[in-house]
C-alpha positions in Angstrom: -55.5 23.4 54.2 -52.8 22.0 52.5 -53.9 21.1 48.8 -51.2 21.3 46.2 -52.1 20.8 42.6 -49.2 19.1 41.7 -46.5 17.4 43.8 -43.6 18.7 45.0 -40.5 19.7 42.5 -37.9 17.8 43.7 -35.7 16.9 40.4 -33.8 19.0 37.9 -36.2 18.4 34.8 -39.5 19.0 37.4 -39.4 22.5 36.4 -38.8 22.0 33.0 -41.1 19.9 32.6 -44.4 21.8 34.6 -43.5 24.8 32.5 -44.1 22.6 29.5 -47.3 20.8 31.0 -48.4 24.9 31.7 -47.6 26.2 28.6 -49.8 23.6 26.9 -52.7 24.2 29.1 -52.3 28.1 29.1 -52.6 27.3 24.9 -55.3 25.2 25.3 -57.1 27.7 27.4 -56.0 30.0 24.7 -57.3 28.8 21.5 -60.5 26.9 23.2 -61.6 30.1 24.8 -61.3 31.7 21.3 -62.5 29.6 19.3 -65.4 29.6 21.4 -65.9 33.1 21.7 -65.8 33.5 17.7 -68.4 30.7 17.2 -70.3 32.3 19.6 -69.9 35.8 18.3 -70.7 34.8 14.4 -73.7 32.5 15.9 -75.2 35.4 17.0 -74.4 38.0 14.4 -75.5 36.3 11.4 -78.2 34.3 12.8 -81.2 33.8 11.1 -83.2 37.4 10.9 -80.2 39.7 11.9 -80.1 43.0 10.6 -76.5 42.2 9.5 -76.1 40.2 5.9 -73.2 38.2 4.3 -74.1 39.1 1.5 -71.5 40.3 -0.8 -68.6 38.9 1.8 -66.0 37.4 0.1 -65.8 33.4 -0.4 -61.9 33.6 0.3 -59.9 35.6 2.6 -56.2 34.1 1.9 -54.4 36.2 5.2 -57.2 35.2 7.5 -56.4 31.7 6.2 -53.0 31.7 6.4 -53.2 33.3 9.9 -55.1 30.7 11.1 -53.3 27.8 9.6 -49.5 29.4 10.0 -49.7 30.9 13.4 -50.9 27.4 15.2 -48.5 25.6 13.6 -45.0 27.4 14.9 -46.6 27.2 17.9 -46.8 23.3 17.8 -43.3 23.0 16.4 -42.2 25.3 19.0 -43.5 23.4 21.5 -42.2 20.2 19.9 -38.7 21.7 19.8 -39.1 23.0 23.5 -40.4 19.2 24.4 -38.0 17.7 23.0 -35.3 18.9 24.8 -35.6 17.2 28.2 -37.2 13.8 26.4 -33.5 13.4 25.1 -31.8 14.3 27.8 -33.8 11.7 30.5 -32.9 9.1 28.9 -28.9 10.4 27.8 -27.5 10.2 31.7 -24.0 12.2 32.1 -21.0 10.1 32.4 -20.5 10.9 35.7 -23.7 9.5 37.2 -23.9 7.3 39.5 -25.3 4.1 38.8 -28.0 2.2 40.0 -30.0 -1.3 39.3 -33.5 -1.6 39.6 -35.4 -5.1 38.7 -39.2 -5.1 38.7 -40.8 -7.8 39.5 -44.4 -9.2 41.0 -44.9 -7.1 43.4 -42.2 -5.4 44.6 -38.6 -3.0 43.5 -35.4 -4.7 44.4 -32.7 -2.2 44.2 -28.8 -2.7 44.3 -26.1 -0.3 44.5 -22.7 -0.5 42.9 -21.4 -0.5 46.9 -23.5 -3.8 47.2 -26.5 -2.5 49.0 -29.6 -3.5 48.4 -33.2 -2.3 49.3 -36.6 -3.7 48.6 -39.4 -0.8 47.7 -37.1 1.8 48.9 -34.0 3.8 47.4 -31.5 6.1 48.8 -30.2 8.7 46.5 -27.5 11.6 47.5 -29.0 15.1 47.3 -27.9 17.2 44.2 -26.0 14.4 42.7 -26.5 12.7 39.2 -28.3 9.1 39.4 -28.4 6.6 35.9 -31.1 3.7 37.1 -30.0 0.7 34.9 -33.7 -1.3 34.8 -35.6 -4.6 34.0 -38.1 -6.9 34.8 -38.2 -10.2 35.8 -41.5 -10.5 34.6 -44.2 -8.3 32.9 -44.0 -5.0 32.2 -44.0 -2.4 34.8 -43.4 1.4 35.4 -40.6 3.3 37.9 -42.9 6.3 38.2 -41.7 9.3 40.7 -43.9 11.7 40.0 -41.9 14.3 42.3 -39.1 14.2 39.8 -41.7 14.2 36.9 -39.8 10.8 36.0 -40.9 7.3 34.2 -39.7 4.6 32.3 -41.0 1.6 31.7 -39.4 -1.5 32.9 -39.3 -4.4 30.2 -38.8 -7.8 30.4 -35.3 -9.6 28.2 -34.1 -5.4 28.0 -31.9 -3.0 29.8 -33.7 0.5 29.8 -32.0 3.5 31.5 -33.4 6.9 32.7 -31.9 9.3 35.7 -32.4 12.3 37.4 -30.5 14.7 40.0 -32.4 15.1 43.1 -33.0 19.1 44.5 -35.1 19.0 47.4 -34.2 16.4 50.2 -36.8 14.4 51.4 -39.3 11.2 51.0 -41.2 10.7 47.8 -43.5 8.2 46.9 -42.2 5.7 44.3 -45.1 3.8 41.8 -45.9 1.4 39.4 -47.1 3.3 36.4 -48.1 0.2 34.4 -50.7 -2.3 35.4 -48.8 -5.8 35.9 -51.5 -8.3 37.5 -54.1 -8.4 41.0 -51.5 -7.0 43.4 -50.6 -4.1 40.6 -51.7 -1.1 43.3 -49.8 -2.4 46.3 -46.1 -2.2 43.8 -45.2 1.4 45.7 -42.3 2.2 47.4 -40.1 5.4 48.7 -37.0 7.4 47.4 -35.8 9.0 50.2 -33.4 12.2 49.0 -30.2 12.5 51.7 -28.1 15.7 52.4 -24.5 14.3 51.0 -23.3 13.7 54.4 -26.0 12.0 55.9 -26.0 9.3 52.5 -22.4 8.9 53.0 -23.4 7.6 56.5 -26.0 5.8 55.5 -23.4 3.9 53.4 -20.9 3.3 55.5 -23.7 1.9 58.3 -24.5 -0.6 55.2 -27.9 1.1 54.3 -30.8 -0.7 55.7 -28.5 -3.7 57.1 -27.2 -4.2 60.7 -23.6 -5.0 59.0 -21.0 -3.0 57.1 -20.1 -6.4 55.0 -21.7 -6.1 51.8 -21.3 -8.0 48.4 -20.9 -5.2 45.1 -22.9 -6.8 41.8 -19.2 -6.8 40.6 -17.8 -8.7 43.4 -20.8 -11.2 43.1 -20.9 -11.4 39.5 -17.2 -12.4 39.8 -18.3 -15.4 42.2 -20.4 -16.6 39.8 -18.2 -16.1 36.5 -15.7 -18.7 39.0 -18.3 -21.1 40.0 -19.7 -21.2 35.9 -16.3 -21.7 35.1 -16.3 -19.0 32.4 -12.8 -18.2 32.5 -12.0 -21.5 30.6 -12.7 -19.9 27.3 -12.6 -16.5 27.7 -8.8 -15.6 29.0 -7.0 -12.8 29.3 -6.4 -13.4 25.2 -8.3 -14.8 22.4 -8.2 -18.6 22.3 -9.7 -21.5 20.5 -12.6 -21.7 22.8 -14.0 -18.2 22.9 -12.7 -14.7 22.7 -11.6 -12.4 25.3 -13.9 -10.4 27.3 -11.1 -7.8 28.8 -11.8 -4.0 27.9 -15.3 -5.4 25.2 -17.3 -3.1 27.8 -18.5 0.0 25.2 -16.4 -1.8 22.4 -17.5 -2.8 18.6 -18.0 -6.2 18.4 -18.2 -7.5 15.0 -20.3 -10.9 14.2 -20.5 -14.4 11.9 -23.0 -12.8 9.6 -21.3 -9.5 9.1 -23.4 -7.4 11.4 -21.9 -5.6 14.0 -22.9 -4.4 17.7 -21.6 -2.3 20.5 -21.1 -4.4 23.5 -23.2 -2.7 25.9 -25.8 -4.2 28.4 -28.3 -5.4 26.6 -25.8 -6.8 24.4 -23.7 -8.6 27.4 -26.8 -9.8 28.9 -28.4 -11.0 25.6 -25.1 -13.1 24.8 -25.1 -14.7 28.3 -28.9 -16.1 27.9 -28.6 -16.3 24.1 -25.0 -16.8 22.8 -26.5 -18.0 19.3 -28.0 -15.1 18.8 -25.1 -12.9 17.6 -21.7 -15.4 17.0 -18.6 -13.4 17.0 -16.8 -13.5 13.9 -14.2 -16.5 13.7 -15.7 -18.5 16.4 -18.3 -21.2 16.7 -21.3 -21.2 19.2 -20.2 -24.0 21.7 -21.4 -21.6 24.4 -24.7 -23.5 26.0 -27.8 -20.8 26.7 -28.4 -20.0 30.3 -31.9 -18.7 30.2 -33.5 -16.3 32.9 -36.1 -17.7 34.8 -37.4 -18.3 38.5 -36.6 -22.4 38.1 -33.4 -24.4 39.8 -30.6 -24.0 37.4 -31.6 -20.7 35.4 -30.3 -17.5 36.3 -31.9 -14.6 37.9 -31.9 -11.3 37.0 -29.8 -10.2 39.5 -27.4 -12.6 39.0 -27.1 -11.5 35.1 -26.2 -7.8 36.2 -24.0 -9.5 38.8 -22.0 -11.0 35.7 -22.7 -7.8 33.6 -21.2 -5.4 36.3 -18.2 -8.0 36.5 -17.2 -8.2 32.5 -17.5 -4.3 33.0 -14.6 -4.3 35.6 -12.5 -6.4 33.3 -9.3 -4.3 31.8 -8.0 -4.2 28.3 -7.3 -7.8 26.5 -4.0 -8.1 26.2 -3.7 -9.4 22.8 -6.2 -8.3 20.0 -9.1 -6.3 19.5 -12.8 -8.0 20.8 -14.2 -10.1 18.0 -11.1 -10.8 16.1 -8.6 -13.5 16.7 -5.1 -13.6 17.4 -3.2 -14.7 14.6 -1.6 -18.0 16.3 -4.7 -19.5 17.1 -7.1 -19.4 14.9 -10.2 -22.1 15.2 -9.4 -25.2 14.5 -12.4 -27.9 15.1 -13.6 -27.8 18.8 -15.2 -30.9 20.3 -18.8 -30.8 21.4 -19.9 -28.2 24.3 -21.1 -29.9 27.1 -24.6 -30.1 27.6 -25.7 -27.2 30.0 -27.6 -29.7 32.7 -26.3 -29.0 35.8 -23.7 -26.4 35.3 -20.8 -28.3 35.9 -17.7 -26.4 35.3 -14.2 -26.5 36.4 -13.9 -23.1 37.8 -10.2 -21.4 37.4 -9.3 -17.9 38.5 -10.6 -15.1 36.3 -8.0 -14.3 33.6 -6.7 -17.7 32.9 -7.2 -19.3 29.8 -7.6 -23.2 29.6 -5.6 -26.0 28.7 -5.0 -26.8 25.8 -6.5 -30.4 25.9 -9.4 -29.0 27.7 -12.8 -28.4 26.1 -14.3 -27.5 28.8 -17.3 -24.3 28.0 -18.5 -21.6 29.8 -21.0 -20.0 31.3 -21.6 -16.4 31.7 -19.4 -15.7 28.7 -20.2 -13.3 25.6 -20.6 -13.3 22.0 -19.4 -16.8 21.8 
């Protein structure tokens, strides 16, 4: 009869963290079993009509106390210490990991890799290699859950959370939705099947689950989109009138209108692309129009924000100044109005060019404008 008690370790921090979830039982076992036992014991020794008195027992007994305050508690900051080790480290992936995007939505995982595959409820992971899982929902809140890797983060809507894990056994675990998101909440559940190295390699090259090899990267899609918004107008290869550069901002300090800075990672790209109010960059004006995130004709999904993400992360190094400052021959001078975001009608240019001079055309997809 096969029965386990827990499932499977297949992950690095499994181990770790089932000889933390022991440990904590084996205390609790401990401590309940003595306390227990002394209540028990001192019940019936001092019960009412024993032979044995208290009389005369001292009121205080400051080593018993001490003992029994002292010893419990560097054994909770020990285990504090212990458990803190792989909370930090789940969520702090190496550099080298590789990278993955997961968007929750009603009811269902859509995964894309950096290659440009993409699954639905399922994801393929190379055995014994580092994965990062870049995440959000399009929605409510929800839960990646693999309990085989002893791995979950919650999935948020409007946020970029990360988590990862390294795979050790190869193999098909089951893949849940640890937070209840509406009627169809139980049937969110999905697969992560663990390949030997060579056989994920093939996988790839087959084009995962598709019959063809031809597959679109987020990069290579977000750069579609950054033409057909027509971001490139203001945001060229070098600071201009119209917006700053986004060459080489990925991981950069950006610094802001009302003297706060940020670092320009991706909740900060995505957050300037549906809300460029929300953090101007310093010497500019916020002729950028909103593009919100939503499931309605002319909004943006989710996956088409980490398309343009992934993109603005491929761009190279500006070629004038540092992000959020200005060259010094053009400083702002008074821009005409923004057009009005209906319809998203931009004059597209290739990538890198900045525009005209008697053009005031804005655009979309940009950052921190």
């Amino acid at each position: 009869m096969n029965f386990p008690i827990a499932p499977i370790q297949a992950s690095d921090f499994a181990v770790e963290v089932d000889n933390i979830f022991l440990a904590l039982t084996g205390l609790t076992f401990f401590f309940t079993i003595l306390v227990l036992s002394l209540l028990l014991f001192l019940a019936i020794r001092y019960r009412r009509g024993s032979k044995h008195s208290r009389k005369g027992a001292p009121d205080e007994h400051l080593v018993m106390e001490l003992s029994w305050s002292l010893g419990p508690l560097v054994i909770a900051i020990g285990m504090f210490v212990w458990a803190t080790k792989p909370f930090t480290e789940v969520y702090s992936p190496p550099a080298n990991a590789e990278e993955v995007f997961v968007i929750g939505k009603r009811w269902m995982w859509h995964i894309q890799h950096t290659n440009g595959i993409r699954e639905n409820n399922e994801l393929h992971v190379p055995l014994g290699r580092a994965i990062k899982l870049t995440m959000i929902s399009q929605d409510v809140i929800h839960g990646f859950y693999v309990p085989a890797f002893r791995m979950k983060r919650d999935v948020l809507p409007g946020r970029y959370n990360t988590v990862w894990f390294q795979p050790t056994r190869p193999g098909r675990y089951h893949l849940f939705c640890s937070e209840y998101c509406g009627t169809n909440h139980s049937e969110m559940i999905g697969w992560v099947y663990v390949m030997d190295p060579a056989d994920y390699q093939a996988w790839q090259a087959s084009g995962g689950s598709r019959s063809t090899q031809e597959t679109e990267t987020p990069a290579m899609a977000g750069e579609s989109l950054y033409n057909t918004l027509g971001c490139a107008n203001c945001h060229g290869e070098v600071n201009n009138v119209h917006g700053p550069t986004l060459y080489g901002i990925a991981g950069k300090v950006r610094q802001f209108e009302n003297g706060s800075t940020a670092i320009a990672d991706d909740n900060y790209l995505r957050r300037s692309i549906i809300d460029p109010n929300a953090q101007v960059v310093k010497g500019y004006q916020n002729i950028m129009p909103a593009y919100p995130v939503g499931n309605e004709q002319g909004k943006l999904t989710e996956e088409q924000v980490l398309d343009l993400v992934a993109y603005v992360k491929t761009l190279g190094s500006a070629a004038a100044t540092a992000p959020g400052e200005m060259a010094a021959a053009t400083k702002p001078a008074a821009t005409p109005a923004h057009p009005a975001p209906a319809g998203r009608t931009h004059t597209a240019i290739k990538p890198g060019a900045s525009a005209p001079a008697s053009k005031s055309n804005g655009s979309t997809g940009n950052v921190g404008h």
